[in-house]
C-alpha positions as CSV (number, residue, x, y, z in Angstrom):
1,X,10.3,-0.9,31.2
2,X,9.8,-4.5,30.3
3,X,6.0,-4.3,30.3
4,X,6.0,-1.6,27.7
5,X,8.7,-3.1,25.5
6,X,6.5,-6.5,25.9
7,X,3.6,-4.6,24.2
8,X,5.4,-3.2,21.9
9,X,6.8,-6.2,20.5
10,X,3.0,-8.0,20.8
11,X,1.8,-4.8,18.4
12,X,4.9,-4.9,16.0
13,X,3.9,-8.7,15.3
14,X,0.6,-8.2,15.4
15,X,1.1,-5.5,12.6
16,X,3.1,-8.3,10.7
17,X,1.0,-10.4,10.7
18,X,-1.5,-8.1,9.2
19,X,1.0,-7.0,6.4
20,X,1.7,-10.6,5.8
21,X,-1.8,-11.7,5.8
22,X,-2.5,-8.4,3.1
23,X,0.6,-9.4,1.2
24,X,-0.9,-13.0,0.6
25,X,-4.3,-12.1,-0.4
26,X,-2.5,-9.8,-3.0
27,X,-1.3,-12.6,-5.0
């Protein structure tokens, strides 16, 4: 249970990050 909700939190960041990154470049 832990383990899984570890990796999802690790993705949801990592996804973030990539929208973030995206959202930067944009400007």
């Amino acid at each position: 249970m832990l383990n899984s909700l570890k990796i999802v939190l690790t993705f949801i960041v990592h996804v973030v990050e990539e929208v973030l990154t995206f959202d930067i470049c944009n400007l």
